[in-house]
Every structure is written in structure tokens, then in C-alpha cells.
C-alpha positions in Angstrom: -2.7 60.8 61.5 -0.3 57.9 61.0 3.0 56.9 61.8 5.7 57.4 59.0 8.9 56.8 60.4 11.0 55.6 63.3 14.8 56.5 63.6 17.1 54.1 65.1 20.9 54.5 65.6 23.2 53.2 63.9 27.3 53.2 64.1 27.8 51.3 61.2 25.8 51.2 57.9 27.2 48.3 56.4 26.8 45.9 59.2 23.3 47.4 60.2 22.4 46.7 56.2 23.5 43.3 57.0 21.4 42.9 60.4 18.2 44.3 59.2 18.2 42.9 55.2 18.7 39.7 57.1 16.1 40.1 60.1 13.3 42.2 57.6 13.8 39.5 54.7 14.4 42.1 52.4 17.4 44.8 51.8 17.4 48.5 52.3 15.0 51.1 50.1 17.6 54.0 50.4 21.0 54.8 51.5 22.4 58.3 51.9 25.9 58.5 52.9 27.2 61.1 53.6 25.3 62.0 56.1 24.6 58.2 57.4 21.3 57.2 56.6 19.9 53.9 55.6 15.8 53.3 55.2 14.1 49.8 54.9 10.2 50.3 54.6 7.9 48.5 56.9 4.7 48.2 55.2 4.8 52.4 54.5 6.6 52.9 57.5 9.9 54.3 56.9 12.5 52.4 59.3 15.7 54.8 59.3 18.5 53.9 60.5 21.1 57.2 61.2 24.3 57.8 62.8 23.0 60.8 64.3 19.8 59.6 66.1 19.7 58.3 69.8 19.2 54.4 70.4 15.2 53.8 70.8 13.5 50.4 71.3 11.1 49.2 68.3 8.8 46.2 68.4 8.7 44.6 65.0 5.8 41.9 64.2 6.9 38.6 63.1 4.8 35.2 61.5 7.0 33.0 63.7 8.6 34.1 66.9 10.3 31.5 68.1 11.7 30.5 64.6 12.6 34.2 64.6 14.8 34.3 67.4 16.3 30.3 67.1 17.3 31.6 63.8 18.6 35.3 64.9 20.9 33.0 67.9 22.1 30.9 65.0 23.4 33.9 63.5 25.2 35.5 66.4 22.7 37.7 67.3 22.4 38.3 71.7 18.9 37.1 72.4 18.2 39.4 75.4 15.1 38.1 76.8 13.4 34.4 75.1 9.6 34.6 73.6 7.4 34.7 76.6 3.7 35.4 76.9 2.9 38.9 77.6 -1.3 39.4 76.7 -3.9 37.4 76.4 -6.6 39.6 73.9 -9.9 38.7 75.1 -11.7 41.7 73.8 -9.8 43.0 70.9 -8.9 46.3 72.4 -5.2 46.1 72.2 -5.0 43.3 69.2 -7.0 40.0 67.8 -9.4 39.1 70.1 -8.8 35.1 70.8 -4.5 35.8 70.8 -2.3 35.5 72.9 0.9 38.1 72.4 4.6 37.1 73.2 7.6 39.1 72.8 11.4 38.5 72.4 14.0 40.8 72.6 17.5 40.9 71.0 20.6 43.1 70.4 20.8 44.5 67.1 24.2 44.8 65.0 24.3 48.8 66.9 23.6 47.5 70.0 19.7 48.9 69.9 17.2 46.7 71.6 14.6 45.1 69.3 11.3 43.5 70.3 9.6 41.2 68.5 6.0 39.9 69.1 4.4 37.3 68.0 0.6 36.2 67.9 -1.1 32.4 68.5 -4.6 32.0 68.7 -5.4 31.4 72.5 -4.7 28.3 73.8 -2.5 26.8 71.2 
């Protein structure tokens, strides 16, 4: 079994279009409207973004954390926690053994919470 999509709410298509083309680095790969729904795809995942779902919390998986989230502040975006170090994989049971995993969070354009994590090789 695998994962094929995640909803997320959102009030406003356009401006979550905006947000996510711009966060993602690439635009939407369907819009339905009526009845409100926008899709970006995630490497097969299907990212949907509705006006009818209920506000969830996603982690998304970035190269570059904190040039992530200096450039998301630069745009406006509310940076709701900075990058801090949450795991140190040692043994490779929950990612890369030899990483270390930060996460970020921020307030999306529909006021969801998004976390973003980030990987270094321990000790850098």
C-alpha cells in the first residue's frame, strides 16, 4: 500500500495557486472549479488542495531548509517555528542513517500549518 493523496484546505484557489506554485517550484497539475479543487503532485503523491476539506498539517521535504524558510519570510509568509534539530538517525530506522533532521514550520496562504524538514549529514 502507498500513500496517494493528502487533502489540505483551502479558502482561496488563486492565492493557494500562488503559495504552493511558489513554495513546490512548480504550478498546479489540475484545477476543478466548481467544486474547489486544486492538485500539485508530489513525486506521485497527489497534494489537493479543497474548499471542502478540514485544515491538516503536512511535512513537506526540502534540499535547503533554512534557504527555504529565509526565502518563504522574504515573501510574507508567517514563519511559525525556525529550523531546529529534531533527530539525530543513527540507525536508519526512521531516515538516513548519519542525518540529522530539522523541521520548520510556517503559515500557508489558508492559514494551514506546513512543516518542512530538512536533512544534513551528522555533524555538519
Amino acid at each position: 500500500m502507498r500513500l496517494i493523496q493528502v487533502a489540505q484546505r483551502a479558502v482561496d484557489l488563486d492565492r493557494a495557486a500562488a503559495f504552493y506554485s511558489r513554495l513546490l517550484g512548480s504550478g498546479p497539475s489540475g484545477r476543478f472549479d466548481p467544486p474547489g479543487l486544486l492538485f500539485f503532485d508530489l513525486d506521485g503523491v497527489r497534494l489537493l488542495l479543497d474548499r471542502g476539506a478540514p485544515a491538516s498539517l503536512i511535512y513537506l521535504d526540502v534540499v535547503n531548509l533554512q534557504v527555504a524558510v529565509d526565502e518563504l519570510r522574504a515573501s510574507g509568509t508567517k514563519i511559525i517555528q525556525e529550523p531546529q534539530l529534531v533527530y539525530s538517525h543513527v540507525d536508519g530506522s526512521l531516515g538516513p542513517a548519519g542525518t540529522d533532521e530539522w523541521m520548520a514550520f510556517v503559515e500557508d496562504s489558508e492559514g494551514n500549518t506546513v512543516g518542512l524538514v530538512g536533512r544534513e549529514t551528522s555533524g555538519s
